[in-house]
C-alpha positions as CSV (number, residue, x, y, z in Angstrom):
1,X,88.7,119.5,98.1
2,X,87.4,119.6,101.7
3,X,83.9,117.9,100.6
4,X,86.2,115.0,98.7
5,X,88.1,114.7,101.9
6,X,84.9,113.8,104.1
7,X,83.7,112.0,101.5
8,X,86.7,109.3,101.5
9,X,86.5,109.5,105.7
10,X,82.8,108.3,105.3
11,X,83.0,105.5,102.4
12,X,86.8,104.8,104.1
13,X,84.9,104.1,107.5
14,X,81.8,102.3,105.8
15,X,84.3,100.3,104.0
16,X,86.2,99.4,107.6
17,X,82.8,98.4,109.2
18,X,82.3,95.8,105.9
19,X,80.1,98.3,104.1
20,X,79.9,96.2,100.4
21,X,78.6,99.6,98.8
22,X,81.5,101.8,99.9
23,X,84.0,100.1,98.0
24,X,83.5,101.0,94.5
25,X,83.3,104.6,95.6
26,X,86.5,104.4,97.2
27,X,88.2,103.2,94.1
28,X,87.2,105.7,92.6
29,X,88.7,107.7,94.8
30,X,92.0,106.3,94.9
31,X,92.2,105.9,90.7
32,X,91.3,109.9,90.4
33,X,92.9,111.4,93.9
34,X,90.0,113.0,95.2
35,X,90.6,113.2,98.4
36,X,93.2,111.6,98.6
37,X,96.4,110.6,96.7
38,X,96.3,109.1,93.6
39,X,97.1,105.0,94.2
40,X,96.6,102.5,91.4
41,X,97.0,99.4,92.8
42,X,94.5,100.7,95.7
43,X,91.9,101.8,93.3
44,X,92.4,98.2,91.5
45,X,92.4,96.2,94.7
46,X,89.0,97.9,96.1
47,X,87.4,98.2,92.9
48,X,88.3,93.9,92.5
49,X,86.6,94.0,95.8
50,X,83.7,95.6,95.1
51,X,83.3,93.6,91.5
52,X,83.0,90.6,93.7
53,X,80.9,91.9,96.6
54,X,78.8,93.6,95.0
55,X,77.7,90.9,92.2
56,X,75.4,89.2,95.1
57,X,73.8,92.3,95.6
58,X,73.1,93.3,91.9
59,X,74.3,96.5,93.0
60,X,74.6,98.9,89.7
61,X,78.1,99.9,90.9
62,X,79.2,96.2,89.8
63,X,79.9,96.7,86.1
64,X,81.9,100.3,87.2
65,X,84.1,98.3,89.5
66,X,84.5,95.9,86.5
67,X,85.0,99.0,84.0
68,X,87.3,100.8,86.3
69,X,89.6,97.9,86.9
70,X,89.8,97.4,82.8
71,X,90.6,101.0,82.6
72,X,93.0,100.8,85.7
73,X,94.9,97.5,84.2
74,X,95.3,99.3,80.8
75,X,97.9,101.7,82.6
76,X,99.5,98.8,85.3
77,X,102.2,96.8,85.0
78,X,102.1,92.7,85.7
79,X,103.5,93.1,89.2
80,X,101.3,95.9,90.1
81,X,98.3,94.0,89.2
82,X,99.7,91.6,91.1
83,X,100.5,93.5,94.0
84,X,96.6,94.8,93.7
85,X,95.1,91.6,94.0
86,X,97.2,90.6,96.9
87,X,96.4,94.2,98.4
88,X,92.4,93.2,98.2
89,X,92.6,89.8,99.8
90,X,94.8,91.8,102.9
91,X,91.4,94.0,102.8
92,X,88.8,91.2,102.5
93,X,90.6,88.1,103.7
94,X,87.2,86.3,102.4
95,X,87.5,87.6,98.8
96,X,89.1,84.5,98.0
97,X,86.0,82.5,99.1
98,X,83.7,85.1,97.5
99,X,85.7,84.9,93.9
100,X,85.8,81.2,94.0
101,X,81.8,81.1,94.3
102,X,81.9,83.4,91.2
103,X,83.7,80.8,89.3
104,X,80.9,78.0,91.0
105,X,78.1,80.4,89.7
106,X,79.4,80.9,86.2
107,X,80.1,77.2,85.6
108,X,76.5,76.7,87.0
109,X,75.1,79.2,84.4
110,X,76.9,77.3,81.7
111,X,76.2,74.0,82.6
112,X,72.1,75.1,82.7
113,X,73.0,76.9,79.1
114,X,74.1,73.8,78.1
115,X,71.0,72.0,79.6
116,X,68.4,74.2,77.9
117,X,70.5,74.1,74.7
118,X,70.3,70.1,74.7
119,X,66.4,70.7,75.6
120,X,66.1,72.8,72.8
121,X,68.0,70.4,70.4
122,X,65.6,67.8,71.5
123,X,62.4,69.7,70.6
124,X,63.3,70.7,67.3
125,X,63.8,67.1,66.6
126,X,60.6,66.1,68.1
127,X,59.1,68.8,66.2
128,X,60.5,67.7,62.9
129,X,60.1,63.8,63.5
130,X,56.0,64.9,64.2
131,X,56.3,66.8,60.8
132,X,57.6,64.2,59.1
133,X,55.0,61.8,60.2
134,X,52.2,64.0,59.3
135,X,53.3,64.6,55.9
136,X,53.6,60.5,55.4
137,X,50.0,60.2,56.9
138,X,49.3,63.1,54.6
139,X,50.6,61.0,51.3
């Protein structure tokens, strides 16, 4: 118990000096009570936090922030989730920015899907218009 207790002082303290990396572990914490009591809508609002901050970083602590906060909104309530997500922009005042650049990046990704999609349209066309044309020339 002592060791978890240092533990949370050390990722707490990274956390407080804007540590990215020290806030999935510290959701941890707080959704199991090592070292500290047990506080859902803590766990949920670091673990938001570290979905977010981590995701620039490619960090492989990103998909267990996102796992942990399924897991965590499976037992919460509307209002705690709520109360969660207002907790982690009191923590990060510039998650808001960060999640918004999320959403620019994921309607990037889908507007270049799209893109190679229509590219990909285009060949197969072009390759059967060419196929066509050989087999007339063939005739």
């Amino acid at each position: 118990m002592a060791d978890d207790a240092s533990e949370f002082g050390r990722y707490r303290q990274e956390a407080e000096a804007g540590e990215r990396t020290a806030y999935y572990p510290l959701a941890e914490r707080y959704a199991e009570g090592r070292g500290v009591p047990r506080d859902p809508i803590e766990a949920y609002a670091l673990a938001e936090i570290a979905e977010h901050f981590l995701l620039a970083t490619e960090d492989s602590d990103q998909p267990r922030a996102v796992a942990l906060k399924a897991r965590l909104a499976a037992q919460m309530s509307a209002d705690q989730i709520a109360a969660a997500h207002r907790r982690a922009s009191e923590i990060r005042p510039d998650l808001e920015r960060q999640r918004k650049l999320g959403e620019i990046r994921s309607r990037e990704l889908g507007i270049v899907l799209l893109g190679l999609a229509f590219v990909a349209v285009i060949a197969a066309s072009i390759g059967l218009f060419l196929r066509r044309l050989m087999f007339r020339s063939v005739r």
